[in-house]
Every structure is written in C-alpha cells, then in structure tokens.
RODO-2510 file (C-alpha; in nm, 4 decimals, decimal comma):
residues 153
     n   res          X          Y          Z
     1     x     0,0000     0,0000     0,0000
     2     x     0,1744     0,3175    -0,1007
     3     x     0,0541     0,6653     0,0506
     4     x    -0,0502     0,8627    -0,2613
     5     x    -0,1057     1,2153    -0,2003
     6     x    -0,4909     1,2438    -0,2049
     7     x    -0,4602     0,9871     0,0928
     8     x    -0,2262     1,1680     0,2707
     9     x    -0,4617     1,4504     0,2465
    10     x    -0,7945     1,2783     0,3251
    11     x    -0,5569     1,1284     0,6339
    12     x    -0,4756     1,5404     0,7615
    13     x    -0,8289     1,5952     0,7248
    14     x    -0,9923     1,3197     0,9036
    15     x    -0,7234     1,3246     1,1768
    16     x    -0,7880     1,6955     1,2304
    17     x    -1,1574     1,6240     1,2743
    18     x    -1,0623     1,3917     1,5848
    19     x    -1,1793     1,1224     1,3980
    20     x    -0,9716     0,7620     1,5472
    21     x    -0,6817     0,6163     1,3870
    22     x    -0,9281     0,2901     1,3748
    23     x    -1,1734     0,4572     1,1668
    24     x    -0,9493     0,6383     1,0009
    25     x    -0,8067     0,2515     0,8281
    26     x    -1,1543     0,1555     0,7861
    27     x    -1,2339     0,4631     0,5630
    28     x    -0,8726     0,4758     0,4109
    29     x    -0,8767     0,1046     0,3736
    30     x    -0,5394     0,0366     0,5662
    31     x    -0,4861    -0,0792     0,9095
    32     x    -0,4741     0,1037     1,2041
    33     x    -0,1378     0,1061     1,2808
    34     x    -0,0455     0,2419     0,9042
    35     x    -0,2706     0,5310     1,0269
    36     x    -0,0909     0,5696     1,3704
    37     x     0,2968     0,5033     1,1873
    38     x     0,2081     0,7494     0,9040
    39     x     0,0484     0,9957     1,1260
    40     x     0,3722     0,9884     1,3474
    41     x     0,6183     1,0344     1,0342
    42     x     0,4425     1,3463     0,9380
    43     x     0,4646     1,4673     1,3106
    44     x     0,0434     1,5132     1,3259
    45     x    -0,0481     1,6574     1,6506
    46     x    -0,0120     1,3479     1,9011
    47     x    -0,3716     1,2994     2,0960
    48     x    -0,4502     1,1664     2,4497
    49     x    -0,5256     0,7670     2,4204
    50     x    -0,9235     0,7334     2,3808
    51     x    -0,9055     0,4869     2,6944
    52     x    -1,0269     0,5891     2,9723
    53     x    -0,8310     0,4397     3,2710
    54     x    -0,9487     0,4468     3,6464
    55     x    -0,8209     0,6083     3,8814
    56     x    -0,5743     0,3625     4,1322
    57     x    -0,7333     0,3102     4,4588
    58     x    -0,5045     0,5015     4,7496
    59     x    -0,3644     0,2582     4,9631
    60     x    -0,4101     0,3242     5,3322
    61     x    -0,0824     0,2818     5,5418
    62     x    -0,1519     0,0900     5,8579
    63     x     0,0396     0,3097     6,1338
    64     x     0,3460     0,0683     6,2681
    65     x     0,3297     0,0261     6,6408
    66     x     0,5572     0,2083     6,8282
    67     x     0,8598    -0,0320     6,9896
    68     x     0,7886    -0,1033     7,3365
    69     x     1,0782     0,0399     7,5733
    70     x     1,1837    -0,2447     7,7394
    71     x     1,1987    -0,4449     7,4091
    72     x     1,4019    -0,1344     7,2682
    73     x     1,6198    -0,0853     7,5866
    74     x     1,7008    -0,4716     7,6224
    75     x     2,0348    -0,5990     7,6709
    76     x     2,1949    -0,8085     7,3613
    77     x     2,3648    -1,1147     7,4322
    78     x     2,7065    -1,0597     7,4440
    79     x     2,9016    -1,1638     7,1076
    80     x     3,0158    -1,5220     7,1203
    81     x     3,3898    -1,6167     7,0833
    82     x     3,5073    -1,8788     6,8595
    83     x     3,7627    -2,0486     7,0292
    84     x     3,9559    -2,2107     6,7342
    85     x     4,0764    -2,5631     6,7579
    86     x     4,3764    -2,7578     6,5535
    87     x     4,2211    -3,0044     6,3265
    88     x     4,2836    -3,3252     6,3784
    89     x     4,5709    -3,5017     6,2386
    90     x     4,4627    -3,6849     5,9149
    91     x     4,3713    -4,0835     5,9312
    92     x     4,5849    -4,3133     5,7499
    93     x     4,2993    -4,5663     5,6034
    94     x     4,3955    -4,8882     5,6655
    95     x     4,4759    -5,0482     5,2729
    96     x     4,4101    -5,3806     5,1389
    97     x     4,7858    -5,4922     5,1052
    98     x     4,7370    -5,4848     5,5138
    99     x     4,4951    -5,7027     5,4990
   100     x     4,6868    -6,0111     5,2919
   101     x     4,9855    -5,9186     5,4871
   102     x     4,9645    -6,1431     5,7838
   103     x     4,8454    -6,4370     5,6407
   104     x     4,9660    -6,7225     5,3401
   105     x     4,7412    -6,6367     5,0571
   106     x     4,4351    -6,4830     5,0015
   107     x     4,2248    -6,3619     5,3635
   108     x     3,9347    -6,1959     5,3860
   109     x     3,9071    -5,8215     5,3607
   110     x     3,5586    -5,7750     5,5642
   111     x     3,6432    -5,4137     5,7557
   112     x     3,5959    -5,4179     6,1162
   113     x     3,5569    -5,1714     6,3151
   114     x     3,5378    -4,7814     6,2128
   115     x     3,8219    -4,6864     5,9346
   116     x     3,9184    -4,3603     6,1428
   117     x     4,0226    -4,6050     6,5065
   118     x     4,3514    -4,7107     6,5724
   119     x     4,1796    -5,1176     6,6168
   120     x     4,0377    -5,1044     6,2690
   121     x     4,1477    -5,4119     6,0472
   122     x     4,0114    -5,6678     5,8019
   123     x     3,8736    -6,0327     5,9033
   124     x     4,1814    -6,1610     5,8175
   125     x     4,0066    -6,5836     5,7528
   126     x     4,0944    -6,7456     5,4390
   127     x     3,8964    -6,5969     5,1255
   128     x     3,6848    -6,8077     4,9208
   129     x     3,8464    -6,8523     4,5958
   130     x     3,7609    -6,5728     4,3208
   131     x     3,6057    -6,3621     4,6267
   132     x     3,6983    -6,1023     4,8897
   133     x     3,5490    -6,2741     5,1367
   134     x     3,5727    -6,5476     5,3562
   135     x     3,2333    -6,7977     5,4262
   136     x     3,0760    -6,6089     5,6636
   137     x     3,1013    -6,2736     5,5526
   138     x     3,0343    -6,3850     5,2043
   139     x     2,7213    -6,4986     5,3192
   140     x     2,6336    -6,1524     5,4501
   141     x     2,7684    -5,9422     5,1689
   142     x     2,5826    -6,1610     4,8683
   143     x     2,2502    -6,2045     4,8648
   144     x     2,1561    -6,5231     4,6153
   145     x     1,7907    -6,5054     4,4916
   146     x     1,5471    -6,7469     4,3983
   147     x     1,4970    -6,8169     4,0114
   148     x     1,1258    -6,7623     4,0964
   149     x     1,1891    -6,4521     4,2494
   150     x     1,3949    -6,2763     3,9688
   151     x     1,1382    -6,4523     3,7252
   152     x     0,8430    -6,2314     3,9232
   153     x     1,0342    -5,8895     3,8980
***
C-alpha cells in the first residue's frame, strides 16, 4: 500500500476532525497502525489515548506500632567467641595390602571396626576362591535369589 497524495490529504483531514486512527483505516482502507505510523512520520499533533483508565485506589498505610521500651532498651547477648581448635591429624585408612599381609594367601578383607580407630582391620580368615570374602562374611555381603523370584520382577 503506497501513501498517494490524495490519501495523505484525506488522512490530515480526518485526523484533524478527531476522527480515530481505527476509523481512520476503515475509511482509508489500511490498518490502524499504518494510520498511527504514518500519522507519526508526518509529526500530526499526538492525541490523548481514547481509553479511559481508572483512577488507582489510594492505599491506606496501617500506622506501625511504636517499639515497646523495654523491648528497645534490652540488653543483647554478648558476642560469642570462637575459640579455634587444631584439626585433627589426618587418618591413614587402613589399605588392602594390610589385609593379605599377615596371612599365606588370600584372607578376607571384611572391615571391622570404624576406618578412622587405631583397632580397625580386616577379618583376616581365608577368602573363598575368586572372592573377597571369607564364608561367613560372604554370606552376609551376597545375597543369592530365587529363580522364581527374579522370574516375578
């Protein structure tokens, strides 16, 4: 759509009568927002928007209630110290070549006790073959399941 000169006219003339951009497009045959662009290029008087906006409710401010002296007069507790204490010196973890150490051949490497005592060590019985472990704690570590039970899940 090109702006010929009789529209730019008709578009002075109608926007000078107050008419709205809207009708403006209708009667023009353009859109309204070619009216409002084209009026703004050729720096038409702007006009206040037709939409009538209410006014914003005032907000009442609730009063804040004044501090109570004792409340504003009360002692803080004082300011705790931080006494600061040496970190403890680091663990050595007990390793697995301790474990096989004391004994001919493979033992079993079940941890007992807490990694971070001094007592801490492994089981130390002979290992089942191919396993860590030594009978009993192999029977506590492996849990063998049922065929009917893994058929079910």
């Amino acid at each position: 759509m090109t702006w010929t000169d009789e529209r730019v006219a008709e578009l002075m003339r109608l926007w000078e009568a107050g008419r709205s951009a809207s009708e403006i497009g209708r009667l023009l045959g353009v859109s309204k927002n070619s009216v409002v662009g084209k009026a703004h290029r050729m720096k038409l008087m702007a006009r206040p928007s037709p939409i009538k906006r209410g006014t914003t409710p005032q907000v009442r401010r609730v009063a804040v209630a004044p501090i109570p002296k004792a409340v504003a007069q009360a002692e803080t507790a004082p300011k705790r110290v931080e006494t600061r204490v040496a970190a403890p010196a680091p663990v050595q973890r007990a390793v697995r070549a301790a474990a096989r150490a004391h004994g001919k051949g493979p033992n079993c490497l079940w941890p007992i006790g807490d990694p971070g005592d001094q007592d801490f060590h492994f089981c130390g019985a002979p290992a089942i073959p191919g396993k860590p472990y030594c009978d009993e704690h192999c029977a506590r570590a492996y849990i063998v399941r049922n065929r009917s039970d893994s058929q079910a899940a």
